[in-house]
N, C-alpha and C positions, 0 to 999 in steps of 0.2 A: 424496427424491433430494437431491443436494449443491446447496448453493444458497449464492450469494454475492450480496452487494445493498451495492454502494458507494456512499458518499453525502458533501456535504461537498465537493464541487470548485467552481471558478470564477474568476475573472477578478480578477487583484490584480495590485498594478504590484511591479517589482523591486523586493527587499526587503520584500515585507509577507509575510503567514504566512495558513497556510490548516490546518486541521484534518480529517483525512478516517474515514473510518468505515468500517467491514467489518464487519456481520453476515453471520455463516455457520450451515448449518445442512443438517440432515441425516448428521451427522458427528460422531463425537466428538473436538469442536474441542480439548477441553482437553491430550490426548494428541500432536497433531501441532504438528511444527515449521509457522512459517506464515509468510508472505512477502508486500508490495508489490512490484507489480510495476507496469511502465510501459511504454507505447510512444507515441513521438512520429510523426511522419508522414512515411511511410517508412522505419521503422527496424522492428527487430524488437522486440520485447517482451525484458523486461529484467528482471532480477530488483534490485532497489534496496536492499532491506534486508530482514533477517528476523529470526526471533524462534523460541527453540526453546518447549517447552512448558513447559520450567524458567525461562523468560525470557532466555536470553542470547541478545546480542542482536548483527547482525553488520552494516555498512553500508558498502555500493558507495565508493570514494574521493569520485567526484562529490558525496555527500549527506552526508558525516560531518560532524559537528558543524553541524550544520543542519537534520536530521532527526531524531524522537526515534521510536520503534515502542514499541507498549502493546499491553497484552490485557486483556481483564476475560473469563476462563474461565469465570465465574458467566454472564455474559451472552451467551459465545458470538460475543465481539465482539473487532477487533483497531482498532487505531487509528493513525494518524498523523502526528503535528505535523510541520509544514514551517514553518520560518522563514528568514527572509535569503532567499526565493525570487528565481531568475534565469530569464532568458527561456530558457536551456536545461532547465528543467524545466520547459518548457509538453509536457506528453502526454498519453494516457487513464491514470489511475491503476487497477490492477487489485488485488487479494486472491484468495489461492489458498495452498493448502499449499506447501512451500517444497522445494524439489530433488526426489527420488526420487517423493518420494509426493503430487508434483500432481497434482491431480483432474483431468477431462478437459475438465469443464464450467465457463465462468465468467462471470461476473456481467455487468452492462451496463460497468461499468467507471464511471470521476467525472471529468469533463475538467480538467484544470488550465491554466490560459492568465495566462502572466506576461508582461505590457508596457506599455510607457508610453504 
């Protein structure tokens, strides 16, 4: 079955950098467009940036140039560098395929918590 496993969140003050991770599986990852997503508390879950399967890659106003999205296809795996982090990007970070074709099922999600 689809299985998503995020890893890679935690607790950094504004301005430090956090790297996160998304192994997937049960899917042929290397064909689908693929996305981070986020929800903070009380909000809804969000799509933040994505990444087609040819790599181009598309990102929410909030995160550009401060967000970088990667995939390694061989491993099945997407990634996500966060730098210049801000107390508004404290939320659950998620991975899931991206618009149309999100799976229904997903991962535990990686907290991300930015404060001094």
């Amino acid at each position: 079955q689809v299985q998503f496993v995020e890893s890679g969140g935690g607790s950094v003050q504004p301005g430090g950098s956090l790297r996160l991770s998304c192994a997937a599986s049960g899917f042929a990852f290397r064909f689908y467009a693929m996305g981070w997503y986020r929800q903070a508390p009380g909000k809804q879950r969000e799509l933040v940036v994505g990444i087609t399967s040819g790599g181009i890659t598309t990102y929410a106003d909030s995160v550009k140039g401060r967000f970088t999205i990667s995939r390694d296809n061989a491993k099945n795996t997407m990634y996500l560098q966060m730098n210049s982090l801000k107390p508004e990007d404290t939320a659950v970070y998620y991975c899931n395929a991206a618009g149309g074709d999100k799976f229904a099922s997903w991962g535990q999600g990686t907290q991300v918590t930015v404060s001094s």
